[in-house]
FIMI-137500 format. One record per atom (N, C-alpha, C): residue number from 1; atom name; x, y, z. Coordinates in Angstrom, 2 decimals. Layout:
! FIMI-137500
+------+------+---------+---------+---------+
| resi | name |       u |       v |       w |
+------+------+---------+---------+---------+
|  NUM |   CA |       X |       Y |       Z |
...
+------+------+---------+---------+---------+
! end
This chain:
! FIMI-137500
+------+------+---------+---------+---------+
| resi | name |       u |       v |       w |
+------+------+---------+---------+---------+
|    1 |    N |  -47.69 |   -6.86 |  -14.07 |
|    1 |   CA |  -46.42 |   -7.13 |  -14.74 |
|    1 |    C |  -46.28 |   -6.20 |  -15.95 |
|    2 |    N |  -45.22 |   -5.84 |  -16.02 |
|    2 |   CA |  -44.85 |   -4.56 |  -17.09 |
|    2 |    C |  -44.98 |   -6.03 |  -18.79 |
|    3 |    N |  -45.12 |   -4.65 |  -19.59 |
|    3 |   CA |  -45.28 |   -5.42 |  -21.01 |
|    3 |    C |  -44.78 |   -4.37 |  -21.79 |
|    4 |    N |  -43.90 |   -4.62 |  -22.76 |
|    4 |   CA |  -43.41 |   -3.72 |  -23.89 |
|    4 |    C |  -43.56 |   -3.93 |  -25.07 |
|    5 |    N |  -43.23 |   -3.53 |  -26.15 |
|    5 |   CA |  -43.77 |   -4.37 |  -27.17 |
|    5 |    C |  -42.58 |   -3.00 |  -28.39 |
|    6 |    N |  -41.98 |   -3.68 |  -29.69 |
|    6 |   CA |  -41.24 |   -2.84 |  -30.02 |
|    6 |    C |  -40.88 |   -3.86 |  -31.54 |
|    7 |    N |  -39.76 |   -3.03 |  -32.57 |
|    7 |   CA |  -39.85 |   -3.71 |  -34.00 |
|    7 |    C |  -38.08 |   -4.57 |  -34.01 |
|    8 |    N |  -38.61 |   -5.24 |  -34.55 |
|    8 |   CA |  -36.94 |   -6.05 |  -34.61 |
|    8 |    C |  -36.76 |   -5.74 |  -35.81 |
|    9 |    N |  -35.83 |   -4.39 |  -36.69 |
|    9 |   CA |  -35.55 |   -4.42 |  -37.76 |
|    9 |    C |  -34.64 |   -4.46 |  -38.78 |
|   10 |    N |  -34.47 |   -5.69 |  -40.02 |
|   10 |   CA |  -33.73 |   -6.32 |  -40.09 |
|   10 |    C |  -33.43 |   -6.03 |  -41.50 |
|   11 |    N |  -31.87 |   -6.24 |  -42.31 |
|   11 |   CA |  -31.49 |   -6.10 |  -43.34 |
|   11 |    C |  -30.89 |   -7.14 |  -44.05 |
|   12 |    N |  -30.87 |   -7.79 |  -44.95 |
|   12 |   CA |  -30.04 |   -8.73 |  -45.59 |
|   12 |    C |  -28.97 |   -7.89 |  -46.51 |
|   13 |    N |  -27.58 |   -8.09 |  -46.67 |
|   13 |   CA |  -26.78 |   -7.95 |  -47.23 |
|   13 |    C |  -25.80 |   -9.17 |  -48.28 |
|   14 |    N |  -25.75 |   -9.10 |  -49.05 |
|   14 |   CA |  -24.97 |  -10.73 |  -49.54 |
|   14 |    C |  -25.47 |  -11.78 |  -48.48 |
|   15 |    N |  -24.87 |  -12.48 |  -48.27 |
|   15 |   CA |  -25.62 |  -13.72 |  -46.75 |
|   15 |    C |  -25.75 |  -13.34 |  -45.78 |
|   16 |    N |  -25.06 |  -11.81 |  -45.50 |
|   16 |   CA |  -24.76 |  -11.67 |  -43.88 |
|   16 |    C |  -26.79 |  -10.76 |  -43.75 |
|   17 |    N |  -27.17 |  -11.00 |  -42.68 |
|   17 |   CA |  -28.25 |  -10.39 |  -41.55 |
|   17 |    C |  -27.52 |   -9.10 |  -40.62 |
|   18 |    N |  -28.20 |   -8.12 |  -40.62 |
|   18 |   CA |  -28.08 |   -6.75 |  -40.07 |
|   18 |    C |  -29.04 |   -6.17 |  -39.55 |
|   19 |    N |  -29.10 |   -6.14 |  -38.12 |
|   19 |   CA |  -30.03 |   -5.93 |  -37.04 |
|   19 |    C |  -29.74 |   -4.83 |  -36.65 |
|   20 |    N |  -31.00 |   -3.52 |  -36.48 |
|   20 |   CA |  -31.18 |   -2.52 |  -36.42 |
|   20 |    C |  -31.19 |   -2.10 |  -34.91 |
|   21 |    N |  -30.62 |   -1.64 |  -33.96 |
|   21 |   CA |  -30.48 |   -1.90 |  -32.57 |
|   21 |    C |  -30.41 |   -0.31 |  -31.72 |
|   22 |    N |  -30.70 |    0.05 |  -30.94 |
|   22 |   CA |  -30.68 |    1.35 |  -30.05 |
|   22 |    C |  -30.16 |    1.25 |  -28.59 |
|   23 |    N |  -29.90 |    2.28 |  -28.56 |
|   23 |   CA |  -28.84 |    2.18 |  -26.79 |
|   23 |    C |  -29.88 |    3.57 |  -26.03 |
|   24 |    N |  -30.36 |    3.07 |  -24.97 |
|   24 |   CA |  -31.22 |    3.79 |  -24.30 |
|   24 |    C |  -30.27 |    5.33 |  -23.77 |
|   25 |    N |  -30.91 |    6.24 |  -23.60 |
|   25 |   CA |  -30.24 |    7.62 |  -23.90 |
|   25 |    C |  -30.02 |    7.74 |  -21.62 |
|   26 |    N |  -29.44 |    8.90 |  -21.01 |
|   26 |   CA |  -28.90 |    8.91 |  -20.19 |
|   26 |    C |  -28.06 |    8.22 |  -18.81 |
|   27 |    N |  -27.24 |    8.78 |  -18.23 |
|   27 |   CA |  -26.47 |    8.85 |  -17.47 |
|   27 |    C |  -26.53 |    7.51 |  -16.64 |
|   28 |    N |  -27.46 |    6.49 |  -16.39 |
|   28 |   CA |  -27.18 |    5.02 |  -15.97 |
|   28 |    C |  -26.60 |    4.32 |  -16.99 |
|   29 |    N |  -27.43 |    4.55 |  -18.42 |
|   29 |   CA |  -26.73 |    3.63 |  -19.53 |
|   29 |    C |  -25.11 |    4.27 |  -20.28 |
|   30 |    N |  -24.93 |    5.53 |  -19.57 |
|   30 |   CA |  -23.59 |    6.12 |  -20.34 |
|   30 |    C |  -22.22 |    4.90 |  -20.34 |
|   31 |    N |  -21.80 |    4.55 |  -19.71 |
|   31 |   CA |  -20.60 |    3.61 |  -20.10 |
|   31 |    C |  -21.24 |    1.95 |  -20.09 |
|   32 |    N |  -22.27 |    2.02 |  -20.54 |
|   32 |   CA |  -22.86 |    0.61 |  -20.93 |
|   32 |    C |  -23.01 |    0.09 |  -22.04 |
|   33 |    N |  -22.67 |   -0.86 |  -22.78 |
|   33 |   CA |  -22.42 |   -1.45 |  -24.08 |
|   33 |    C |  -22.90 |   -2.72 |  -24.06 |
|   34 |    N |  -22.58 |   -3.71 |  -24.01 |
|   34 |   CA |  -22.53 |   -5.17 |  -24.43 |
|   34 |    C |  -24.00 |   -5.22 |  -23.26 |
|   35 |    N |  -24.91 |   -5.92 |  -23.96 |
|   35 |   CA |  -25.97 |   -6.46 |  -23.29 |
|   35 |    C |  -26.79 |   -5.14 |  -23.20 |
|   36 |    N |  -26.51 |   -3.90 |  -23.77 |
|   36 |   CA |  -27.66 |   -2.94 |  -22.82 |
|   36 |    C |  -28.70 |   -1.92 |  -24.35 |
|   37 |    N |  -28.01 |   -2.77 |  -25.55 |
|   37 |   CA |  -28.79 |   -1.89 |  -26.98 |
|   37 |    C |  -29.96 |   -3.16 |  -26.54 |
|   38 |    N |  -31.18 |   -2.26 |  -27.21 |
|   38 |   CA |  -32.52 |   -2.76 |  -27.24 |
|   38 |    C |  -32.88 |   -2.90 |  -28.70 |
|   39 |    N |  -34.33 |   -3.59 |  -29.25 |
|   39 |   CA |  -34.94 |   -3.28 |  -30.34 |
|   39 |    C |  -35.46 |   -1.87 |  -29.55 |
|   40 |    N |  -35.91 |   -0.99 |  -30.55 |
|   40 |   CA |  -36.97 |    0.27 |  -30.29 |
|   40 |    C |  -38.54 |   -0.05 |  -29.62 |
|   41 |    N |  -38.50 |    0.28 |  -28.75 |
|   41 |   CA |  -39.83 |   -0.84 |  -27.49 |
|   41 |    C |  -40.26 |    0.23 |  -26.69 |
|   42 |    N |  -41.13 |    0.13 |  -26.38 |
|   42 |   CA |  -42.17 |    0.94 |  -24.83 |
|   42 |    C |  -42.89 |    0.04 |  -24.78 |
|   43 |    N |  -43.61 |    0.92 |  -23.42 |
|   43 |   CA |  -44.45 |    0.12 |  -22.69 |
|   43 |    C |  -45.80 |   -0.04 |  -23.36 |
|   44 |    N |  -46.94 |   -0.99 |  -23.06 |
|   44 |   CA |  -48.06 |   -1.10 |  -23.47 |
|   44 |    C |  -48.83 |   -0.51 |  -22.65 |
|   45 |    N |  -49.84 |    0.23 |  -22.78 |
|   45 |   CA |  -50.63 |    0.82 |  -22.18 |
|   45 |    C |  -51.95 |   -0.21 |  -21.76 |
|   46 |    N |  -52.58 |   -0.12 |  -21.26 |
|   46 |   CA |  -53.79 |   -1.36 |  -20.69 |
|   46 |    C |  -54.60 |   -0.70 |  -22.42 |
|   47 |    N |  -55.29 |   -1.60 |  -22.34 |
|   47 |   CA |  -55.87 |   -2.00 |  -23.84 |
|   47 |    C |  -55.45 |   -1.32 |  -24.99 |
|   48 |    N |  -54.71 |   -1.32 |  -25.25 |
|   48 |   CA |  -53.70 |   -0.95 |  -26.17 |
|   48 |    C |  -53.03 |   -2.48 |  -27.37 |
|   49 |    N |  -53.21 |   -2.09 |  -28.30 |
|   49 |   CA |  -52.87 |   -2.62 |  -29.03 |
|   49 |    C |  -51.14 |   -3.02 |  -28.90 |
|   50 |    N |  -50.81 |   -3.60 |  -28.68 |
|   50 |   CA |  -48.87 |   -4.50 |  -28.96 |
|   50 |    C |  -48.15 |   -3.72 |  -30.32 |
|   51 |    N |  -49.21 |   -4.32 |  -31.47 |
|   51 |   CA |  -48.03 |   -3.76 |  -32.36 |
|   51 |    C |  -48.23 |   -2.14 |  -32.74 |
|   52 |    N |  -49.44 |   -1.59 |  -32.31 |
|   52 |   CA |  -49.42 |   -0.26 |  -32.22 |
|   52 |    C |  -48.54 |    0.45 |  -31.71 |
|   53 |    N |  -48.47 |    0.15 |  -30.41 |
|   53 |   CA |  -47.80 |    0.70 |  -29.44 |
|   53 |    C |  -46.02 |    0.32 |  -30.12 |
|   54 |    N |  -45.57 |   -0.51 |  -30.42 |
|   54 |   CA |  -44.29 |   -1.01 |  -31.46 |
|   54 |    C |  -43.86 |   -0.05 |  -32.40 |
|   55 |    N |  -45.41 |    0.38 |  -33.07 |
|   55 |   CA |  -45.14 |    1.42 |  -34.09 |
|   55 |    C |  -44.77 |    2.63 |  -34.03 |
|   56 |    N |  -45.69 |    2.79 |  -32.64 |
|   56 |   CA |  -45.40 |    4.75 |  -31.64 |
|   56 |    C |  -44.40 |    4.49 |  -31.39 |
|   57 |    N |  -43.24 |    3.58 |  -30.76 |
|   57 |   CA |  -42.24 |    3.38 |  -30.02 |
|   57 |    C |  -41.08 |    3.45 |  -31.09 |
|   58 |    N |  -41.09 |    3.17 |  -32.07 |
|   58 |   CA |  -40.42 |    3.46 |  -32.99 |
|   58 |    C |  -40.29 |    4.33 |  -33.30 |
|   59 |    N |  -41.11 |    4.53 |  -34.10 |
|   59 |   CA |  -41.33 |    6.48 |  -34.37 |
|   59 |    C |  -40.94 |    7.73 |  -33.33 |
|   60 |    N |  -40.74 |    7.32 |  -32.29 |
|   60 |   CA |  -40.53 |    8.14 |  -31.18 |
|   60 |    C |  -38.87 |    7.95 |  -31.27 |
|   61 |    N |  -38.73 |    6.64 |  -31.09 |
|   61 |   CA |  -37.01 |    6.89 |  -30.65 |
|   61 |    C |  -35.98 |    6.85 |  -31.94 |
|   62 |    N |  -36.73 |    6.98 |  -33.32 |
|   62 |   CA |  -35.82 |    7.58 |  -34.19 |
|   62 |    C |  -36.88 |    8.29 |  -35.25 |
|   63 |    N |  -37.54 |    8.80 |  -35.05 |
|   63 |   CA |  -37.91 |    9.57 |  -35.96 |
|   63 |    C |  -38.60 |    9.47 |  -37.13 |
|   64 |    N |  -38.68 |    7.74 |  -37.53 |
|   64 |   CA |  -38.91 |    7.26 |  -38.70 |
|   64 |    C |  -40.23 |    6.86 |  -38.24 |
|   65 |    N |  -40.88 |    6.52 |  -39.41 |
|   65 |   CA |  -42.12 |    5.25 |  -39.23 |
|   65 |    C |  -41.66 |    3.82 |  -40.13 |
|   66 |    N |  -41.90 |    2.77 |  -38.99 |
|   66 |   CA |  -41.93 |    1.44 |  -39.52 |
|   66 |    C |  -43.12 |    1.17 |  -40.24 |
|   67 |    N |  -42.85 |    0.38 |  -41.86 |
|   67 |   CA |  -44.05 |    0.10 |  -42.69 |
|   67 |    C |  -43.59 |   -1.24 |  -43.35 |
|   68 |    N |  -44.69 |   -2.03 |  -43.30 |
|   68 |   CA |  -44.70 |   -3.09 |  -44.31 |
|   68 |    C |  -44.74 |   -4.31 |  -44.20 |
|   69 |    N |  -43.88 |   -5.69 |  -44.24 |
|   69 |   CA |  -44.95 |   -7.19 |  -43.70 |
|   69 |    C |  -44.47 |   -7.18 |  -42.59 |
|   70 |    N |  -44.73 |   -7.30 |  -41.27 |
|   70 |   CA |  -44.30 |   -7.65 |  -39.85 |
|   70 |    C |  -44.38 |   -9.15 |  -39.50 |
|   71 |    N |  -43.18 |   -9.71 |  -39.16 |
|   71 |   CA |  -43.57 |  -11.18 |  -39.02 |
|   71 |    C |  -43.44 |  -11.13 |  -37.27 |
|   72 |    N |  -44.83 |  -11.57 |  -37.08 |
|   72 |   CA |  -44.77 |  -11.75 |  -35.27 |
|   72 |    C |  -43.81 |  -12.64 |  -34.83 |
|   73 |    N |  -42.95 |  -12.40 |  -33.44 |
|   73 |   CA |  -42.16 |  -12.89 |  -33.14 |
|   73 |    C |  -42.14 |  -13.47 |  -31.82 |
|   74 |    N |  -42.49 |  -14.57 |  -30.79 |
|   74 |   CA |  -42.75 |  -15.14 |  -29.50 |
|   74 |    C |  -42.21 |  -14.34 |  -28.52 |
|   75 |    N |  -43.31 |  -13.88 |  -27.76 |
|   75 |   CA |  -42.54 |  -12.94 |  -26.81 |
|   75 |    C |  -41.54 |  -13.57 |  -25.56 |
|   76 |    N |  -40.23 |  -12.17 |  -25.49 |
|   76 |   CA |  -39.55 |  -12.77 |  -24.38 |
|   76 |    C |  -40.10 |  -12.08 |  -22.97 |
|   77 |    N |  -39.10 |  -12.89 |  -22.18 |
|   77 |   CA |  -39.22 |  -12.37 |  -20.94 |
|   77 |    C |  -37.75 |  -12.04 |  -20.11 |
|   78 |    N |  -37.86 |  -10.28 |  -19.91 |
|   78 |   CA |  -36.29 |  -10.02 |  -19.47 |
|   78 |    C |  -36.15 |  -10.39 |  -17.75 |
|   79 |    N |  -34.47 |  -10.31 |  -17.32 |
|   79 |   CA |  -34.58 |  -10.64 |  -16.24 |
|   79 |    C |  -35.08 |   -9.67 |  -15.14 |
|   80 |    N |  -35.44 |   -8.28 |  -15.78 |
|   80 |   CA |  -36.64 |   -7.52 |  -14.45 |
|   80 |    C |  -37.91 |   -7.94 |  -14.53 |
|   81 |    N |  -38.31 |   -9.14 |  -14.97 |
|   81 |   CA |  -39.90 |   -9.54 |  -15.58 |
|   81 |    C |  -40.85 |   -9.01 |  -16.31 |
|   82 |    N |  -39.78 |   -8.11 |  -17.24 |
|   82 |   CA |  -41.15 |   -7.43 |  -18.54 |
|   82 |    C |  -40.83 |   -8.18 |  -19.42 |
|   83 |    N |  -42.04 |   -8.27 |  -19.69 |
|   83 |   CA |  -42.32 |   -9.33 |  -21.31 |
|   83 |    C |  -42.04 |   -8.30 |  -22.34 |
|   84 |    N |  -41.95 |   -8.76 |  -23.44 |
|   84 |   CA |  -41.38 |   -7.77 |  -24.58 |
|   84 |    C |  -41.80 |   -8.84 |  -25.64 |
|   85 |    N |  -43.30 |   -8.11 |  -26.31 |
|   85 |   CA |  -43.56 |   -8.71 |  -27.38 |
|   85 |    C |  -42.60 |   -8.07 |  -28.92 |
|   86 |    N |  -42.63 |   -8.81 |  -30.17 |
|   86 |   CA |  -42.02 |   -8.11 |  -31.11 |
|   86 |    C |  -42.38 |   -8.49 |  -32.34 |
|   87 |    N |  -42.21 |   -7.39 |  -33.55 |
|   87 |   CA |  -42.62 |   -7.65 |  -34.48 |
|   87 |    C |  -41.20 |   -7.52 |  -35.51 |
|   88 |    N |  -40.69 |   -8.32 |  -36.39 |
|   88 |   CA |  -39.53 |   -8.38 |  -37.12 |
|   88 |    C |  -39.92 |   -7.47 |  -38.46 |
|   89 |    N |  -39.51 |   -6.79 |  -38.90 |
|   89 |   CA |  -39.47 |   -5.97 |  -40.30 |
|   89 |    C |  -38.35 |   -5.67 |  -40.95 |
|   90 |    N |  -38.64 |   -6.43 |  -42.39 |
|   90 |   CA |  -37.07 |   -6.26 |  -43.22 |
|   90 |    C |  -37.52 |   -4.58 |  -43.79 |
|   91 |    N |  -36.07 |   -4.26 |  -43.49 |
|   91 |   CA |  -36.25 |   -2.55 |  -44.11 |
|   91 |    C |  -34.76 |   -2.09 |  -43.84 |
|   92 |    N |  -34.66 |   -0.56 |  -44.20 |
|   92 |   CA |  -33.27 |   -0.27 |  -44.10 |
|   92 |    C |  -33.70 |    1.27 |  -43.31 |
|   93 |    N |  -33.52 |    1.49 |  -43.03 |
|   93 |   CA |  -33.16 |    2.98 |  -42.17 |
|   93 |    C |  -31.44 |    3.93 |  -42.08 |
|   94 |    N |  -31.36 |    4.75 |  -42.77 |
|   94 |   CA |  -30.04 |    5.65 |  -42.44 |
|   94 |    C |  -30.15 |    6.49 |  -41.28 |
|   95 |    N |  -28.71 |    5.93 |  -40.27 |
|   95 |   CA |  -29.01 |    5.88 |  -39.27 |
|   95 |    C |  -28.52 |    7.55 |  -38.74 |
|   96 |    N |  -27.98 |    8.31 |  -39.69 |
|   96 |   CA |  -27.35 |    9.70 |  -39.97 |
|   96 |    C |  -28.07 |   10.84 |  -39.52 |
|   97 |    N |  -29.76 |   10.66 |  -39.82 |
|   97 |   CA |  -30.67 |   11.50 |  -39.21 |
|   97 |    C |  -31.73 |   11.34 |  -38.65 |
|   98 |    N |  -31.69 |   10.47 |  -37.62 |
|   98 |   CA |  -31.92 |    9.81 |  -36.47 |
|   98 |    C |  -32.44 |   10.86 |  -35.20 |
|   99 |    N |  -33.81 |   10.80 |  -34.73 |
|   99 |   CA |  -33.64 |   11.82 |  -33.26 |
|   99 |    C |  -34.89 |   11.00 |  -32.50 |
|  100 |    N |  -34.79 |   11.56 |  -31.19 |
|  100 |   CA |  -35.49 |   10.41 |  -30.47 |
|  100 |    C |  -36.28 |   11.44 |  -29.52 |
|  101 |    N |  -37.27 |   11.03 |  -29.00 |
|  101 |   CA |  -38.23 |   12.22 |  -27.79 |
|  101 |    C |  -37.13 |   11.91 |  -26.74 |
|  102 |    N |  -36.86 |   13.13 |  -25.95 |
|  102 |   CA |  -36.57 |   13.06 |  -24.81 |
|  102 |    C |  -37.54 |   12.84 |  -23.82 |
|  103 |    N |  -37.15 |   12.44 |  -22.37 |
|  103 |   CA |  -38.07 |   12.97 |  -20.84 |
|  103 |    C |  -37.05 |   13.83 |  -20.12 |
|  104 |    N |  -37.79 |   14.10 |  -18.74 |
|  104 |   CA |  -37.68 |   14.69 |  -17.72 |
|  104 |    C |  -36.63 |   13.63 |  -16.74 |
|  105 |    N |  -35.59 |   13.52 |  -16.27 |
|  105 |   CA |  -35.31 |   12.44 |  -15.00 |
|  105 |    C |  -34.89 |   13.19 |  -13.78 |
|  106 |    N |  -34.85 |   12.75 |  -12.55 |
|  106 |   CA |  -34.17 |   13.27 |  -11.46 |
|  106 |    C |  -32.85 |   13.07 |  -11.37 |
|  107 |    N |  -32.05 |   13.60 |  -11.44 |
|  107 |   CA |  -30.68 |   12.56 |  -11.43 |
|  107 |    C |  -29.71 |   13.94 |  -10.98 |
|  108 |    N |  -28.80 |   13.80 |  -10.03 |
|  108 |   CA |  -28.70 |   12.40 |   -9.26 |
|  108 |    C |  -29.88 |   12.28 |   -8.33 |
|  109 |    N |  -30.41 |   10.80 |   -8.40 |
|  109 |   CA |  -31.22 |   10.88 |   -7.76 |
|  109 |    C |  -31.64 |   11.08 |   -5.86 |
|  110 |    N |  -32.65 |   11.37 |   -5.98 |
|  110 |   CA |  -33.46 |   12.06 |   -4.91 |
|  110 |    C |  -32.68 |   13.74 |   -4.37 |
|  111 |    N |  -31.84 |   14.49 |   -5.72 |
|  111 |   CA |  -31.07 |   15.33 |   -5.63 |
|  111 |    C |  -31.89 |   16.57 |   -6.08 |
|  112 |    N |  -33.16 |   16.30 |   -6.57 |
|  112 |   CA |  -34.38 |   17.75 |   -6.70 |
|  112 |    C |  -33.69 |   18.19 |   -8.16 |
|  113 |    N |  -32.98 |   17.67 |   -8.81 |
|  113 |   CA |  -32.61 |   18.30 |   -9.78 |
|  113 |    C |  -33.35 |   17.58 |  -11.15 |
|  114 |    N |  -33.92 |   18.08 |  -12.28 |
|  114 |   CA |  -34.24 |   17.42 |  -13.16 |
|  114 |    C |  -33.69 |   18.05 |  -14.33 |
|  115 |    N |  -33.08 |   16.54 |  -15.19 |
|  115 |   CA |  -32.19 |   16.79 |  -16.50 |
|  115 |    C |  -33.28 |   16.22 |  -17.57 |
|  116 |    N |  -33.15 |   17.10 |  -18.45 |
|  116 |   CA |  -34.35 |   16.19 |  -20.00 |
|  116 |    C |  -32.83 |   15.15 |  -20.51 |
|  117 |    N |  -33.52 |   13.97 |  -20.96 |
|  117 |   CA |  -32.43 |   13.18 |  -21.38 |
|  117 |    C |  -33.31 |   12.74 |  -22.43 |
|  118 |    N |  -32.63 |   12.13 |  -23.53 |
|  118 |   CA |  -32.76 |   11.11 |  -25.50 |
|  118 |    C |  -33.70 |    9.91 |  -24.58 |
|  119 |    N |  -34.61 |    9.57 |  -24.79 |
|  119 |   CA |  -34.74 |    8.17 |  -24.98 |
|  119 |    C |  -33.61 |    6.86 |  -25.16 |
|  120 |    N |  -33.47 |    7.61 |  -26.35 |
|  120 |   CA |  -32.29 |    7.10 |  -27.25 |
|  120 |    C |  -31.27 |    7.79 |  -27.90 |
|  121 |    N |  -29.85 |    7.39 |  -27.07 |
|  121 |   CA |  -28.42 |    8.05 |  -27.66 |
|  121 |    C |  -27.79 |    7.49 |  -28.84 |
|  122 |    N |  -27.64 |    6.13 |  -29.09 |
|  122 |   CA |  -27.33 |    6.00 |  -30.11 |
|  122 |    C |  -28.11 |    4.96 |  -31.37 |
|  123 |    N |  -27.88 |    4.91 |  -32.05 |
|  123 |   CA |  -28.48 |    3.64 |  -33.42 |
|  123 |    C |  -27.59 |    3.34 |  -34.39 |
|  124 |    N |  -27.57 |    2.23 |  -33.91 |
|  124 |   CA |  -27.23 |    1.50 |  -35.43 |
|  124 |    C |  -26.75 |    0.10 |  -35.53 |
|  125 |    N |  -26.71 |   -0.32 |  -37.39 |
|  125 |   CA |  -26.52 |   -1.66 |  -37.51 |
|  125 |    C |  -25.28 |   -2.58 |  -36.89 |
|  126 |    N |  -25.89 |   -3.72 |  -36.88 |
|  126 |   CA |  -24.61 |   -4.87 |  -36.71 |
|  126 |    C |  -25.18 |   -5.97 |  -37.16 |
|  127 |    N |  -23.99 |   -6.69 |  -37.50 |
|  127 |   CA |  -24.50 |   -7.97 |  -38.07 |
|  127 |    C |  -24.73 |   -8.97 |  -36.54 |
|  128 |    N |  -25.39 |   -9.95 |  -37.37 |
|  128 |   CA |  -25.73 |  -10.78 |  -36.55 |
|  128 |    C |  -25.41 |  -11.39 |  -35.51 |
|  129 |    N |  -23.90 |  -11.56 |  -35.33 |
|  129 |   CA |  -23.17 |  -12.24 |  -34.45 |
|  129 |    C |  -22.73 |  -11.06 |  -33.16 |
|  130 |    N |  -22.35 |   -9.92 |  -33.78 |
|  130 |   CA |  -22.10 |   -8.20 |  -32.93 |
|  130 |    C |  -23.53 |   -8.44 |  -32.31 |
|  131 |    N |  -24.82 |   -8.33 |  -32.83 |
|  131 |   CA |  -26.14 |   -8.09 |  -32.29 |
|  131 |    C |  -26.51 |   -8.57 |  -31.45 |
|  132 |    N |  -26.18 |   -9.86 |  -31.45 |
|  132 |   CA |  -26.44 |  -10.88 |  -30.86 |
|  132 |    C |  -25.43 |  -10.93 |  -28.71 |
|  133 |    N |  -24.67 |  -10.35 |  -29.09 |
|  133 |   CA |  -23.47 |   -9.40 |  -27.83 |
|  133 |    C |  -23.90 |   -8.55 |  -27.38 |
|  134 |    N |  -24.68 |   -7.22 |  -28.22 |
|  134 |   CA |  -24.90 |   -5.74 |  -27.73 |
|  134 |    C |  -26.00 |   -6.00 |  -26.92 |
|  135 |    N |  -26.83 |   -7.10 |  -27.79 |
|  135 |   CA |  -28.71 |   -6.82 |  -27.39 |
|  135 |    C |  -28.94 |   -7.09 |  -25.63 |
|  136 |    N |  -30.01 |   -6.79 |  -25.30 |
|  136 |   CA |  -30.28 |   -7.64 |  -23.57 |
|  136 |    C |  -30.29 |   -8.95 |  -24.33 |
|  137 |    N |  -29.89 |   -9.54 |  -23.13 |
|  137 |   CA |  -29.69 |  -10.89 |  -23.41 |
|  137 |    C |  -30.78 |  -11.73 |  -23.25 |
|  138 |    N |  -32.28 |  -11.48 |  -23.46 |
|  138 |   CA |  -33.47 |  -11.95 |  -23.39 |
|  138 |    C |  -33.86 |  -11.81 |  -24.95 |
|  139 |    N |  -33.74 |  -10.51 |  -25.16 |
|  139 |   CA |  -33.91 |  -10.30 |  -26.86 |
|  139 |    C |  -32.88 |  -11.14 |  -28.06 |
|  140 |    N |  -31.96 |  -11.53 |  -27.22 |
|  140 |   CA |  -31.54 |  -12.51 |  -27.91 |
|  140 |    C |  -32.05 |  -13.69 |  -29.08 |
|  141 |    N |  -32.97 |  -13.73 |  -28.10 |
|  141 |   CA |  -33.87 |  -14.51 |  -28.73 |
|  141 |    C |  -34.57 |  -14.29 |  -29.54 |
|  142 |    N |  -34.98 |  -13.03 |  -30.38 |
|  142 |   CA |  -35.97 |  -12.67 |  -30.76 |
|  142 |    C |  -35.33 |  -12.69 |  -32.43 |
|  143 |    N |  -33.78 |  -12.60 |  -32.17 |
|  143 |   CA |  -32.60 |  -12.98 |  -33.38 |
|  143 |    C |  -32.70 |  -14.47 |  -33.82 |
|  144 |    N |  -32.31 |  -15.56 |  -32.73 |
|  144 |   CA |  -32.43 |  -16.47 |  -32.85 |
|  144 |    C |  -33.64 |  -17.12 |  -33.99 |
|  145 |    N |  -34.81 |  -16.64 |  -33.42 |
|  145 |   CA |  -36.13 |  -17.10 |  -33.70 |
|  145 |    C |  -36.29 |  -16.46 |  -35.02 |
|  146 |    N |  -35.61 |  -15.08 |  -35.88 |
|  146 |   CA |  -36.17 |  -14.99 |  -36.68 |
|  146 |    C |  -35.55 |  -15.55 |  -37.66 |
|  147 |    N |  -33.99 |  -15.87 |  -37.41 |
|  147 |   CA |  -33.25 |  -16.34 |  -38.20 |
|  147 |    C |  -33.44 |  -17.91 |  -38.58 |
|  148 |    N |  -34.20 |  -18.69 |  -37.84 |
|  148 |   CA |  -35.10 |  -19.73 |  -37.80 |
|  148 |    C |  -35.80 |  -19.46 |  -38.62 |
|  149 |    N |  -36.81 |  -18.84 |  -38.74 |
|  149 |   CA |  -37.90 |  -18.34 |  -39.14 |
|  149 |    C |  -37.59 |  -18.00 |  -40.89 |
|  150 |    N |  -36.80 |  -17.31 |  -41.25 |
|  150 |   CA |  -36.15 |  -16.69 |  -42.33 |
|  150 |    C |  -35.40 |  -18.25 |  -42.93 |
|  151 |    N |  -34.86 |  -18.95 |  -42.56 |
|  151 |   CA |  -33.83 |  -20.36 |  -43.00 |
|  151 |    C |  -35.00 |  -21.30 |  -43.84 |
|  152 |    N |  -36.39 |  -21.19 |  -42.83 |
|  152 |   CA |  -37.50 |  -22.17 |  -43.86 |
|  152 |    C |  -38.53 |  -21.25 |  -44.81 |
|  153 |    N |  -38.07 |  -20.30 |  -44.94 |
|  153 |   CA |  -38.75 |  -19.55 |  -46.62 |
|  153 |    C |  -37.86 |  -19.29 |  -47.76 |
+------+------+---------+---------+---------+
! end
């Protein structure tokens, strides 16, 4: 079973919450919106550390490094059956100079042709209720739970 693991990162403004969110980069996700932004996530490698791998995965699809208290967050499970562990971090990121590793894909596929495509095409904030629309709808939860989480400190 696939496992991912990636940072949920979060901003307070006056009362409102602002969730840091990414839209996976080529040509399946191009006219996809609502339900298809992620937290910043890859896969786990077999003995590999979760929030390591959270940290590379970040750093990869914008450029930045995540630092500072991580509050663990119950992992979900999406509807292709990867688990997606996560770690929440209050921080701010400007989302202006932003770049992400590309890969290699076949597309169209089984067409012998290969295009390098972004990881990640776009980033950026929304408040809570927008976030809560864009995200997969498994990570949903990962909002839910922190905003729980955040209400009793």
């Amino acid at each position: 079973m696939k496992t991912s693991s990636g940072i949920l990162l979060f901003k307070k403004e006056k009362d409102s919450l602002y969730y840091f969110l990414v839209h996976p980069g080529g040509p399946f996700w191009r006219n996809k919106d609502s339900g298809a932004w992620s937290i910043p996530k890859g896969q786990i490698l077999p003995d590999e550390d979760p929030l390591v791998r959270a940290l590379t995965e970040f750093k990869e699809e914008t450029g930045k490094a995540a630092e500072g208290q991580f509050i663990e967050l119950s992992p979900v499970r999406q509807k292709g059956g990867k688990t997606v562990y996560a770690w929440a971090l209050e921080g701010d990121i400007d989302t202006s100079d932003l770049y992400s590793n590309s890969f290699p894909l076949e597309w169209p596929p089984k067409s012998g042709k290969i295009i390098e495509i972004p990881e990640v095409d776009q980033w950026e904030w929304f408040a809570s209720e927008e976030a809560q629309k864009r995200i997969n709808p498994a990570q949903k939860d990962l909002i839910t739970e922190l905003e729980s989480i955040l209400k009793n400190y």
